[in-house]
DSSP file (Angstrom, degrees, kcal/mol; ACC not computed):
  #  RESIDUE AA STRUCTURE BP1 BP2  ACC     N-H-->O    O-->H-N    N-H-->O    O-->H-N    TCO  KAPPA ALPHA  PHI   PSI    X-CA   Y-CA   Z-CA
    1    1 A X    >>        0   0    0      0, 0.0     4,-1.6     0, 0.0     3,-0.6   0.000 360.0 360.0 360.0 -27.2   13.0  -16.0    3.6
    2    2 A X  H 3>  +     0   0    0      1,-0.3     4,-1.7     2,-0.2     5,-0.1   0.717 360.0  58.2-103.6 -12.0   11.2  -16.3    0.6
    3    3 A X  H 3> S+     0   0    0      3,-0.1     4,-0.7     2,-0.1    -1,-0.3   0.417 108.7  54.7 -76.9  25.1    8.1  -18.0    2.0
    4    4 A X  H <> S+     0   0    0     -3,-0.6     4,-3.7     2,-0.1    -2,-0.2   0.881 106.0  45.5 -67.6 -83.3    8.2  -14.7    4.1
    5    5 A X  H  X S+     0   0    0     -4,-1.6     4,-3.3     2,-0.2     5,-0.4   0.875 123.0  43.3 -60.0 -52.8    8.3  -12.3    0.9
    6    6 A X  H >X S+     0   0    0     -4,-1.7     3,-1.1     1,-0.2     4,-0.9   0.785 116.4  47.1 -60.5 -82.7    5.2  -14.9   -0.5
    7    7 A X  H 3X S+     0   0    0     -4,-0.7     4,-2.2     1,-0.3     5,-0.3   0.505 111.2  48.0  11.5 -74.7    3.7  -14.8    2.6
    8    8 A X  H 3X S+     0   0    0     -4,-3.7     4,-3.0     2,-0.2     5,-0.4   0.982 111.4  47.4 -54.7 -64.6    3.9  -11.4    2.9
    9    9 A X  H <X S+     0   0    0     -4,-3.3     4,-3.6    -3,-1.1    -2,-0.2   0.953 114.3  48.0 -50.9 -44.2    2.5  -10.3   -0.6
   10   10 A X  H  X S+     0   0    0     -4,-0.9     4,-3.2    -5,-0.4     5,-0.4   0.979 111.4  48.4 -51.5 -56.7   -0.6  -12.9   -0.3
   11   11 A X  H  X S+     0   0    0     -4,-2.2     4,-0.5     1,-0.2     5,-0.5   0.953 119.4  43.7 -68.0 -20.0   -1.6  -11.8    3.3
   12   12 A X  H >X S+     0   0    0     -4,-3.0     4,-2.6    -5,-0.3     3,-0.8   0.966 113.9  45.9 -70.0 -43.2   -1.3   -8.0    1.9
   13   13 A X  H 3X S+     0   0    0     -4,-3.6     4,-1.1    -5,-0.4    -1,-0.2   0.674 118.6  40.5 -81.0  -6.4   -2.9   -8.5   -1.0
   14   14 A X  H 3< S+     0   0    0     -4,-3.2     4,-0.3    -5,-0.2    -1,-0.2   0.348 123.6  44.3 -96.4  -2.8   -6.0  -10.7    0.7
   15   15 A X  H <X S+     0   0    0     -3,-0.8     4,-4.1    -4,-0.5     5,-0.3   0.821 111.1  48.9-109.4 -43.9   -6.0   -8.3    3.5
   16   16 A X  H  X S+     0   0    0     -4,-2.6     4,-5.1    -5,-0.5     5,-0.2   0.976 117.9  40.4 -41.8 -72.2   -5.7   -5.4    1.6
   17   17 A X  H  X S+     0   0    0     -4,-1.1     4,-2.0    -5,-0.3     5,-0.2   0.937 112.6  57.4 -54.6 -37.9   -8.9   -6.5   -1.0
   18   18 A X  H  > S+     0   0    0     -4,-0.3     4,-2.1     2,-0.3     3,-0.4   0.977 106.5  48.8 -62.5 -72.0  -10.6   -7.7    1.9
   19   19 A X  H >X S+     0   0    0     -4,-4.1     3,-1.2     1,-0.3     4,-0.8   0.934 114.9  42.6 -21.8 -63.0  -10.3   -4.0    3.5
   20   20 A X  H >< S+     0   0    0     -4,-5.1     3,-1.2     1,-0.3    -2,-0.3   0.830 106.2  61.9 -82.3 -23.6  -11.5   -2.2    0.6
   21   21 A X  H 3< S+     0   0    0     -4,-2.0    -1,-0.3    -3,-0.4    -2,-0.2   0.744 109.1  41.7 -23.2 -46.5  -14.4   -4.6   -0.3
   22   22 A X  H << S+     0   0    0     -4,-2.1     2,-0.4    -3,-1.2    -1,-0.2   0.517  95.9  87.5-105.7  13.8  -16.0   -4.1    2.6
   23   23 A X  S << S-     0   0    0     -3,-1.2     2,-1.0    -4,-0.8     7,-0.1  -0.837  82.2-119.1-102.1 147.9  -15.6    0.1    3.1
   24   24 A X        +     0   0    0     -2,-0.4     2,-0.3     6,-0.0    -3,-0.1  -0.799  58.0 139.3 -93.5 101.0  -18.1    1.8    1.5
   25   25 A X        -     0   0    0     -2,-1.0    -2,-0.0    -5,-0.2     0, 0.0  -0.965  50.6 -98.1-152.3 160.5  -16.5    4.0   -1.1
   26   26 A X     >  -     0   0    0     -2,-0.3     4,-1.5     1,-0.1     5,-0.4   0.032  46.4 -95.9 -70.5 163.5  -17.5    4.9   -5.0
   27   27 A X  T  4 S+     0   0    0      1,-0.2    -1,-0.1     2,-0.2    -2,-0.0   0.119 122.0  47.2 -93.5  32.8  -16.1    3.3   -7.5
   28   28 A X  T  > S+     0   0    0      2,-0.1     4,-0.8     3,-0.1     5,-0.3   0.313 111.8  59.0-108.5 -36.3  -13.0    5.8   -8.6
   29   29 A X  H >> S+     0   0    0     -3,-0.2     3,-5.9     1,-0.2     4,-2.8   0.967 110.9  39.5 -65.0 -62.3  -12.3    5.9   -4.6
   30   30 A X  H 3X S+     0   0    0     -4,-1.5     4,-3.2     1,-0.4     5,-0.3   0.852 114.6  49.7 -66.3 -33.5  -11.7    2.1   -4.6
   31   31 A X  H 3> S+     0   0    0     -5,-0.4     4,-1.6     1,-0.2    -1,-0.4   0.892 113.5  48.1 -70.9  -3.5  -10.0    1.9   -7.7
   32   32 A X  H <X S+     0   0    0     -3,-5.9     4,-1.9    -4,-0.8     5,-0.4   0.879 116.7  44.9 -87.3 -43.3   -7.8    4.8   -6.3
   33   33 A X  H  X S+     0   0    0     -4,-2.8     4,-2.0    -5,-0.3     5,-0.2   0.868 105.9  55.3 -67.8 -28.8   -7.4    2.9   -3.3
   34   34 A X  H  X S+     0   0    0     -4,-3.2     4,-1.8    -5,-0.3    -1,-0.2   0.901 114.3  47.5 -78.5 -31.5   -6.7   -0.5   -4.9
   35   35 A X  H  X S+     0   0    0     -4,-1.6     4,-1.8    -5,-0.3    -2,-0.2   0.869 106.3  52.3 -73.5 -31.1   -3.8    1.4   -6.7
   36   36 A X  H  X S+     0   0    0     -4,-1.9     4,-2.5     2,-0.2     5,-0.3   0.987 112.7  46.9 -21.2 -90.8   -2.6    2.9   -3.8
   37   37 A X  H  X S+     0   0    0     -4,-2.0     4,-1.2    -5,-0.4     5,-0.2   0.826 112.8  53.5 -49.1 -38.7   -2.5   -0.7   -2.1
   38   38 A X  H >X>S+     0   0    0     -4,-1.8     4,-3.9    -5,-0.2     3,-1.3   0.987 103.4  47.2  -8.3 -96.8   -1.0   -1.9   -4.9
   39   39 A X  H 3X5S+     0   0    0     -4,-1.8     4,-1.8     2,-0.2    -2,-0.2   0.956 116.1  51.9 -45.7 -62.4    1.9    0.4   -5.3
   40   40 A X  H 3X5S+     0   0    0     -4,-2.5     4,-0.7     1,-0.2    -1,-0.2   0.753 108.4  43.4 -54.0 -23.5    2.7   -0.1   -1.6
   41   41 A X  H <X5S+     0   0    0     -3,-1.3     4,-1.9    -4,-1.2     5,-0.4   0.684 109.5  54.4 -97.8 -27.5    2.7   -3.6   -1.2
   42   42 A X  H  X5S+     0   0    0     -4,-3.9     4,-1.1    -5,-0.2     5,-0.3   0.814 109.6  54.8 -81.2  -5.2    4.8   -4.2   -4.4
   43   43 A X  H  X<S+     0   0    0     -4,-1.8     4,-1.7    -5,-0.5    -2,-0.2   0.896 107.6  55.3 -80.0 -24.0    7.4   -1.5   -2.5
   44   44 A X  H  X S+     0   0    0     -4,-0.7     4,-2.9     2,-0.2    -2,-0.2   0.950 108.7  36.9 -20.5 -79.7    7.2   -3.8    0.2
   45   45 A X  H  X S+     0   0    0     -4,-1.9     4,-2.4     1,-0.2     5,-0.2   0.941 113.4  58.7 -59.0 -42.1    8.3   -6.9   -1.3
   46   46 A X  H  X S+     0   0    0     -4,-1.1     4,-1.9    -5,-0.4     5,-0.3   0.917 110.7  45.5 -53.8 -60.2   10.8   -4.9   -3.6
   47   47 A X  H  X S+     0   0    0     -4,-1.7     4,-2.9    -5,-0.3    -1,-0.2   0.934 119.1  46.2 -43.3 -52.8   12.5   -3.5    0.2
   48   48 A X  H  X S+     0   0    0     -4,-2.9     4,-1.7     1,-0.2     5,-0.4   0.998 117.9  39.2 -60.6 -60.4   12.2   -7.3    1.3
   49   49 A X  H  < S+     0   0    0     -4,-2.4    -2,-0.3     2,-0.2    -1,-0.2   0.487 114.4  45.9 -90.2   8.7   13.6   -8.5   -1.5
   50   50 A X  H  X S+     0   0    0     -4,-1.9     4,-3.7    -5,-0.2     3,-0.3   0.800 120.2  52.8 -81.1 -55.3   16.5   -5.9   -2.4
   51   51 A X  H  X S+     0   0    0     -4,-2.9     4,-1.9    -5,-0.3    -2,-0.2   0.803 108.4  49.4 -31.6 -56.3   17.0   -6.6    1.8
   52   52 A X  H  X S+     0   0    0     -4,-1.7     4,-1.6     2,-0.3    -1,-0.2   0.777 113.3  42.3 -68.7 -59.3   17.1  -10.4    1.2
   53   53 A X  H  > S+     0   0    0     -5,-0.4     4,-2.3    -3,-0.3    -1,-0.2   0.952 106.0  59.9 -79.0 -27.6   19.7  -10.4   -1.7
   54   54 A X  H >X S+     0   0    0     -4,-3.7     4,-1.1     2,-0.1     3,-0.8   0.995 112.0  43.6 -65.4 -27.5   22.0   -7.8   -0.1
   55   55 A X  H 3X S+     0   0    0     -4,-1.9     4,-1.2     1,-0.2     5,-0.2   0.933 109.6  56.2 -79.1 -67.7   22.3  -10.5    3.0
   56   56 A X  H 3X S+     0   0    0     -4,-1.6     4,-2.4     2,-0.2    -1,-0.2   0.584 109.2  43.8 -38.4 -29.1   22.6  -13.3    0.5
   57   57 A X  H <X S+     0   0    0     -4,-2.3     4,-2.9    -3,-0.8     5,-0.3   0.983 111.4  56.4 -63.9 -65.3   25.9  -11.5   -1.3
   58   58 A X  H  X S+     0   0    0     -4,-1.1     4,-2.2     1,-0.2     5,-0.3   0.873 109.4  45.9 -16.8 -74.9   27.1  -10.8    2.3
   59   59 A X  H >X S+     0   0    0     -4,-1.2     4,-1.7    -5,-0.2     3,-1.6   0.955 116.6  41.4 -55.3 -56.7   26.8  -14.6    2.8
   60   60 A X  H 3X S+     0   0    0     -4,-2.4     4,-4.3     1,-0.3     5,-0.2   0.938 115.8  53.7 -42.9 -56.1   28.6  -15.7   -0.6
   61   61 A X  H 3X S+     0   0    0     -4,-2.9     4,-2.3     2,-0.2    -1,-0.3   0.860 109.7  44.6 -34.4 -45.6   31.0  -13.1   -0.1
   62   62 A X  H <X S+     0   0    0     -4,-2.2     4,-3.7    -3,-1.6    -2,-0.2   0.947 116.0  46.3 -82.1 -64.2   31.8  -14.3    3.3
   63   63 A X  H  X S+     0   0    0     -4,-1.7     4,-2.0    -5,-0.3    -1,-0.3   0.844 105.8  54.7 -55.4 -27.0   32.0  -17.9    2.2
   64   64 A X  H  X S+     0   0    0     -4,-4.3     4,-1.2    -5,-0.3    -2,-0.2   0.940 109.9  58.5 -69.8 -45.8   34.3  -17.1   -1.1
   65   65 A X  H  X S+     0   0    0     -4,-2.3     4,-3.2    -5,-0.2     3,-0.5   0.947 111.6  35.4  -3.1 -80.3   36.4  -15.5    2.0
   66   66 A X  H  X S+     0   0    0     -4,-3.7     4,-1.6     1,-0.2    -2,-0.2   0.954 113.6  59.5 -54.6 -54.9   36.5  -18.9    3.8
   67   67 A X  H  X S+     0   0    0     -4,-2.0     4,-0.7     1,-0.2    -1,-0.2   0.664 114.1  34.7 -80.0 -17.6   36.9  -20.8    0.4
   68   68 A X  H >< S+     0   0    0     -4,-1.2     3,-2.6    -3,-0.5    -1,-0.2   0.968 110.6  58.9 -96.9 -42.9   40.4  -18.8   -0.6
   69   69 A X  H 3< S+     0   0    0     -4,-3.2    -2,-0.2     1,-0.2    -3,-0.1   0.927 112.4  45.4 -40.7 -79.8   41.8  -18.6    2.9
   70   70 A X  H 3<        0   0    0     -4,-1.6    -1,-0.2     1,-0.3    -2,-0.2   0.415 360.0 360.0 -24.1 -26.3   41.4  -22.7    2.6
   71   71 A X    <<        0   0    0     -3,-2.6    -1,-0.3    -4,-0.7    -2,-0.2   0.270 360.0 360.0-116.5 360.0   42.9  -23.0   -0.9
């Protein structure tokens, strides 16, 4: 899962610069736009990676489960 979340942030952020590089806009639009893209792709990862730890407690939980029943 987390060469996903890298994954994910690289190809946004190369796909993302890539976009706005080549649209023809002034240079306040793009910087508005490069914050913009910004701000969305790190809300991304954050959703992926708050997503990503709740499943990982869920597993620990689940195993500390297993681990007391055993004991």
């Amino acid at each position: 899962m987390a060469s996903f979340l890298v994954g994910l942030l690289i190809g946004g952020l190369v796909g993302g610069t890539l976009a706005l590089l080549f649209a023809p806009a002034s240079g306040k639009q793009f910087q508005q736009q490069v914050g913009e893209t910004i701000d969305r792709l790190s809300g991304e990862v954050r959703t992926a990676a708050e997503q990503r730890r709740k499943e990982l407690e869920e597993e620990l939980n689940r195993l500390r489960q297993g681990r007391i029943q055993l004991e």
